[in-house]
C-alpha positions in Angstrom: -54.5 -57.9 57.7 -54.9 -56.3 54.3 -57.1 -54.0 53.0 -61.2 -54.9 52.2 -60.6 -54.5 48.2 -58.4 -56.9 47.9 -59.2 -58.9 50.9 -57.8 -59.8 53.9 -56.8 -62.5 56.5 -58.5 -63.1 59.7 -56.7 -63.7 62.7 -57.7 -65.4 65.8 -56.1 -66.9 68.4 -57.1 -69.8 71.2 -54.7 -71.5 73.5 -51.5 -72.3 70.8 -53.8 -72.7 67.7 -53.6 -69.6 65.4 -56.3 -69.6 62.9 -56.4 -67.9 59.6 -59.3 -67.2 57.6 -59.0 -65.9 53.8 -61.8 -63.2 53.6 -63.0 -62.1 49.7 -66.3 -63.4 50.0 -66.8 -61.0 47.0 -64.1 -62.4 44.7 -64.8 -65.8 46.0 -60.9 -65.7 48.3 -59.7 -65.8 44.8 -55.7 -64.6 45.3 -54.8 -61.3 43.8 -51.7 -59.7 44.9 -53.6 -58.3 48.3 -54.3 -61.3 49.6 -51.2 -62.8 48.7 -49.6 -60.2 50.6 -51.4 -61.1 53.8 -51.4 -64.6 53.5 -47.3 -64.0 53.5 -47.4 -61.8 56.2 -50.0 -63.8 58.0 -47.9 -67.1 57.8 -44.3 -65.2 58.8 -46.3 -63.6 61.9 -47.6 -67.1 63.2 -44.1 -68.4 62.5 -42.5 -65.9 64.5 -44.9 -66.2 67.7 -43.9 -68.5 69.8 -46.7 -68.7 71.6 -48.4 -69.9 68.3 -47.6 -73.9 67.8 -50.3 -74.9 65.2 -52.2 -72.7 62.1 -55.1 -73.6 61.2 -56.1 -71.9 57.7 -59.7 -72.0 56.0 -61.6 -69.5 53.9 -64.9 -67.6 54.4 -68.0 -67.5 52.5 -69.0 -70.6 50.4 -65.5 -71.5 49.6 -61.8 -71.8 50.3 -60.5 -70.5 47.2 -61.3 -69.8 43.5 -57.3 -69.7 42.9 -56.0 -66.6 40.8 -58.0 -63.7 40.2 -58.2 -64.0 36.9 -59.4 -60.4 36.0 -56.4 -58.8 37.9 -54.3 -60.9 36.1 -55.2 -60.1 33.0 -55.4 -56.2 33.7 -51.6 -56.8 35.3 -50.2 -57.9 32.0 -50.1 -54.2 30.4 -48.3 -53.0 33.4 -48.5 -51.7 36.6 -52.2 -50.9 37.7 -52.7 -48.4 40.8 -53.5 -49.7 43.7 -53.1 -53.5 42.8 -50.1 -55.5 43.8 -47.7 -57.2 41.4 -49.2 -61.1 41.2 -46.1 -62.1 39.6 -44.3 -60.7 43.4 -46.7 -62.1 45.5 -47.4 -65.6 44.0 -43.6 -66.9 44.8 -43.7 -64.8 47.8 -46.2 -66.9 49.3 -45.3 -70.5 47.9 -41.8 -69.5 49.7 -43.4 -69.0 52.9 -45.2 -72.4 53.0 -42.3 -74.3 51.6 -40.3 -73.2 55.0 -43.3 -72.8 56.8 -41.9 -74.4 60.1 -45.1 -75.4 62.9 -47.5 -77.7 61.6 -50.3 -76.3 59.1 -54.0 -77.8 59.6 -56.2 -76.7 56.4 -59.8 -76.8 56.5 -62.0 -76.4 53.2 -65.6 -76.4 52.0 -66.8 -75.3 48.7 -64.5 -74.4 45.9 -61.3 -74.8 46.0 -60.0 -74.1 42.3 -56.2 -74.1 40.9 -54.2 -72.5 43.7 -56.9 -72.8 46.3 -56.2 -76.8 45.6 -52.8 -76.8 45.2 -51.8 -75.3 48.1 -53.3 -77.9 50.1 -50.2 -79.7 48.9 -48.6 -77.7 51.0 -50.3 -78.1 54.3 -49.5 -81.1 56.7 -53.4 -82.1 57.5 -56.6 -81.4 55.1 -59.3 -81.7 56.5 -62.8 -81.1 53.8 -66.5 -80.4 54.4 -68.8 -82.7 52.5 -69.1 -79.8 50.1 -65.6 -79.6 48.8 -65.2 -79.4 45.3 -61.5 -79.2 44.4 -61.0 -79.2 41.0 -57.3 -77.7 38.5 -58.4 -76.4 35.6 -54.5 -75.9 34.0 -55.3 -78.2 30.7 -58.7 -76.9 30.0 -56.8 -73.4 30.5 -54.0 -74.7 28.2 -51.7 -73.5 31.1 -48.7 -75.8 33.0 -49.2 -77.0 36.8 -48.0 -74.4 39.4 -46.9 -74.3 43.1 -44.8 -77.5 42.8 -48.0 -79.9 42.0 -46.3 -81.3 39.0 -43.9 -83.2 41.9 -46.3 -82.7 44.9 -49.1 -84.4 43.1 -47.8 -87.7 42.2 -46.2 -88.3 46.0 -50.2 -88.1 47.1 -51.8 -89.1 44.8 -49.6 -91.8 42.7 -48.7 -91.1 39.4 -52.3 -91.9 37.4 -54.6 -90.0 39.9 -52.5 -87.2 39.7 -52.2 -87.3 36.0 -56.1 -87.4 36.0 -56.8 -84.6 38.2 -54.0 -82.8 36.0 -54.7 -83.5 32.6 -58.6 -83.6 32.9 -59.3 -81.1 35.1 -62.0 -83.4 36.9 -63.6 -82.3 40.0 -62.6 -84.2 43.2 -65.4 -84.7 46.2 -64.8 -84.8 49.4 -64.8 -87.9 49.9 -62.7 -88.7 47.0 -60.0 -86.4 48.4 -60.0 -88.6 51.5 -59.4 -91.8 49.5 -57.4 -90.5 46.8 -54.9 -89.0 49.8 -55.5 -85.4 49.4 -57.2 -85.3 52.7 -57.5 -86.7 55.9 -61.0 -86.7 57.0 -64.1 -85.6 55.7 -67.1 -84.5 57.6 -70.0 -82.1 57.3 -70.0 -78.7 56.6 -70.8 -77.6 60.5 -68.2 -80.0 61.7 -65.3 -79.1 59.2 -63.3 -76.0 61.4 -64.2 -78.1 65.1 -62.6 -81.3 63.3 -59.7 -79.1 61.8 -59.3 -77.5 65.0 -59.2 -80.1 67.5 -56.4 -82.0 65.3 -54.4 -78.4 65.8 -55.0 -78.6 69.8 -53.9 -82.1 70.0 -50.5 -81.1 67.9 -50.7 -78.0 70.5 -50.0 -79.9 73.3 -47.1 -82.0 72.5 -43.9 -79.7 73.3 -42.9 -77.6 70.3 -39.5 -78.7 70.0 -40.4 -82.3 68.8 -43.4 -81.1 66.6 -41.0 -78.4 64.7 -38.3 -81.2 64.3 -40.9 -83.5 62.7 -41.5 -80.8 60.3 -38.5 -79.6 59.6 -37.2 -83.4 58.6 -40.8 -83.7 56.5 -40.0 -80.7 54.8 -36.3 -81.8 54.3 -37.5 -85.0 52.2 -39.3 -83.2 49.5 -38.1 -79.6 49.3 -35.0 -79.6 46.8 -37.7 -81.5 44.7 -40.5 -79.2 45.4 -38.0 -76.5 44.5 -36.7 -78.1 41.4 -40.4 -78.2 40.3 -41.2 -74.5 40.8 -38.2 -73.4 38.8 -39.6 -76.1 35.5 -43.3 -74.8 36.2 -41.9 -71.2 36.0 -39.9 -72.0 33.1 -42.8 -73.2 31.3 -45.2 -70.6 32.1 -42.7 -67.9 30.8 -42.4 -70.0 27.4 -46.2 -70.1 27.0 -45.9 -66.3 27.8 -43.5 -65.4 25.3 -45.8 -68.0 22.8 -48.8 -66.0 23.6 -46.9 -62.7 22.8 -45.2 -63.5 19.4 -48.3 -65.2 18.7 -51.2 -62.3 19.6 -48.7 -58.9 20.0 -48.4 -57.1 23.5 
């Protein structure tokens, strides 16, 4: 799905297990607003197959996800550039889709996963990480506010002074870290990261699908009118530091 510029997502199917792969080796599966796009449209799809029952998502190359792209970002901010997809569209599109994401979602990582690429596994039901994972938010060094709900999402797994580590530092969390500090299930090697994530997904497969997308439905049901509550403040304070930035430094 998606175009090779700007990245696309790999789809493949076995049995009820869809998996999706992020593929901008070249931009490190950082998210511009093509691959934001696809990712959207790749989620909808697999929630509108029912003979999908589990998604399995991971990233190619030596990472999950280097988060924003930065550089398109930045060219955005003057306007409208050919060929490049409004960010500021496809970002909310996207954290949408997961927040009503309704079949289970199994994410497996290795390598980098920076700013979105680590918040999103908020999002996700099961983490699985590779020995290599290096997850890591870099919004205070950035001087920039949380994003994709973390500000709420990151206190529920991770308690209140982890989370305010991870947010206010910007430390690096290993793998294993991630397993103890609740961020991920299991952590294994690098080879046996997408077998682990995807025999979780098969066992989930097999249970009938009614159940399964009742259980997430009521998980989802818990959190999401403060998950939303928490986009609308991290929004808010990105536009402020936004309209800071411009009375401070011009257009």
């Amino acid at each position: 799905m998606a175009d090779s510029d700007g990245g696309r997502v790999v789809v493949d199917d076995s049995g009820g297990v869809r998996l999706l792969t992020l593929d901008r080796p070249a931009r490190r599966n950082a998210f511009g607003g093509v691959l934001y796009a696809a990712l959207t449209d790749a989620l909808r799809a697999a929630g509108g197959d029912e003979a999908v029952r589990v998604v399995v998502l991971t990233g190619s190359g030596p990472g999950f996800s280097s988060g924003q792209d930065l550089d398109e970002m930045a060219a955005l901010r003057t306007g409208p550039v050919e060929g490049i997809p409004d960010t500021g569209v496809g970002f909310p599109a996207l954290l949408e889709e997961l927040q009503a994401f309704g079949k289970p979602l199994v994410v497996a990582v290795h390598g980098a996963a920076v700013g979105l690429g680590f918040t999103l596994l908020a999002h996700a039901d099961l983490v699985v990480v590779a020995e290599s994972a290096r997850l890591r938010v870099p919004f205070a060094p950035m001087g920039v506010p949380p994003e994709a709900g973390s500000s709420v999402l990151f206190p529920a797994l991770l308690g209140w002074q982890q989370a305010a580590r991870v947010l206010l530092t910007g430390d690096e969390i290993g793998g294993e870290e991630a397993v103890r500090l609740g961020i991920a299930l299991i952590c294994c090697s690098d080879d046996e990261m997408l077998a682990t994530a995807t025999a979780l997904a098969e066992r989930i497969a097999q249970h009938p699908p009614i159940g399964v997308r009742a259980i997430k439905r009521l998980l989802l049901d818990g959190r999401r009118d403060a998950v939303a509550a928490a986009v609308v403040r991290e929004t808010a304070a990105f536009a402020d530091l936004f309209r800071a930035d411009r009375a401070a430094n011009g257009p």
